[in-house]
C-alpha positions in Angstrom: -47.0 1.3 -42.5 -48.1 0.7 -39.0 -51.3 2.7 -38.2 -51.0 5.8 -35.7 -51.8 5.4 -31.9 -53.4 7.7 -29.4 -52.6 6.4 -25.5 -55.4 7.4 -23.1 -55.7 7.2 -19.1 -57.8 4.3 -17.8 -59.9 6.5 -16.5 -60.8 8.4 -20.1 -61.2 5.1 -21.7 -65.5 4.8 -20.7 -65.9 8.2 -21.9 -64.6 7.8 -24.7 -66.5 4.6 -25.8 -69.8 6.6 -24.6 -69.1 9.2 -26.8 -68.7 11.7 -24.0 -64.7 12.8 -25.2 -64.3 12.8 -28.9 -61.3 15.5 -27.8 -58.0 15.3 -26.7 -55.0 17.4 -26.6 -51.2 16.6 -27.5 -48.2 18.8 -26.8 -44.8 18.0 -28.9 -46.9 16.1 -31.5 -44.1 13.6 -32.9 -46.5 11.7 -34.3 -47.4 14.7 -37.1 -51.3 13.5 -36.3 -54.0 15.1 -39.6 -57.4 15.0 -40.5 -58.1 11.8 -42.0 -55.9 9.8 -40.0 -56.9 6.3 -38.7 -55.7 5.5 -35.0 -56.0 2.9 -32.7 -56.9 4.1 -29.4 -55.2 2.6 -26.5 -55.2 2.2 -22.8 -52.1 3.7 -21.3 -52.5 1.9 -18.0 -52.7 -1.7 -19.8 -51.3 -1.3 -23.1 -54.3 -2.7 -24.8 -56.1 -0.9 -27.8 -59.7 -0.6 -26.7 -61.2 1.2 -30.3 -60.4 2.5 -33.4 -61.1 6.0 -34.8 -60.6 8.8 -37.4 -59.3 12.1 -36.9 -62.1 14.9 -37.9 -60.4 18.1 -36.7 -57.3 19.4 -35.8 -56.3 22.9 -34.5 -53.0 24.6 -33.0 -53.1 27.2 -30.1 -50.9 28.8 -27.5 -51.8 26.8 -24.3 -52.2 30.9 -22.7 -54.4 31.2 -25.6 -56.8 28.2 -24.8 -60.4 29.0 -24.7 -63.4 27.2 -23.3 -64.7 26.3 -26.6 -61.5 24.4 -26.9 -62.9 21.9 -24.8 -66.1 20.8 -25.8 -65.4 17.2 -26.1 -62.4 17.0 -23.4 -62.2 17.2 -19.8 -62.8 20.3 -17.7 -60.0 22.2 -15.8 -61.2 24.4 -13.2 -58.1 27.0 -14.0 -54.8 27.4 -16.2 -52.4 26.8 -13.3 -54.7 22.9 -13.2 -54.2 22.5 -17.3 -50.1 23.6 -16.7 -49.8 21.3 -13.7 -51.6 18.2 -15.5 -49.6 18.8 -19.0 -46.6 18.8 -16.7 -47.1 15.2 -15.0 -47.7 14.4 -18.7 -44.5 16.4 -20.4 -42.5 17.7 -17.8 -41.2 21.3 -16.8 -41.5 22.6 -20.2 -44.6 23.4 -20.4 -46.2 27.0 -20.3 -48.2 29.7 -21.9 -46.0 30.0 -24.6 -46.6 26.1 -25.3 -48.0 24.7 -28.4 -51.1 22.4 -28.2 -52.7 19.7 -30.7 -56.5 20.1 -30.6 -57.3 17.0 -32.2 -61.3 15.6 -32.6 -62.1 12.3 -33.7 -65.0 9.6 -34.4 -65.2 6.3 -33.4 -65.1 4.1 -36.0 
């Protein structure tokens, strides 16, 4: 079975070897990500997998029903619209309030 993948931006990759984002968030989860889960991590710029790690923690929630303890571990937004406007580059139109999101915390291995 091939092992489960998460793709992050260039610019996340340094943070999250440093241990500053053990967080990320995924809408439309087609991978059905759990807790116990090994992933590569990969660079979605260059295609290469820069780490390894183990999912710790995973929790659903209406993005309208994101709080700020939701991101310890993950980048700031400084407001909903800037979360919705983000996802969107990301997922396209479809995103909103009523949107499910993937809270997902892991450990590098």
């Amino acid at each position: 079975m091939q092992k489960k993948t998460l793709k992050f931006r260039d610019y996340l990759v340094n943070l999250i070897l440093d241990e500053e984002k053990d967080t990320t968030q995924r809408l439309f989860d087609d991978k059905n990500l759990s807790v116990g889960d090994e992933i590569d991590l990969v660079n979605w710029d260059t295609r290469k997998k820069f780490g390894e790690a183990v999912i710790v923690d995973i929790w659903e929630k209406k993005m309208g029903e994101i709080e700020e303890k939701d991101f310890d571990g993950h980048e700031k937004f400084s407001s909903k619209e800037e979360m919705y406007n983000t996802y969107r580059t990301y997922y396209g139109d479809k995103v909103n309030a009523d949107t499910i999101v993937k809270i997902i915390r892991f450990k590098l291995k």
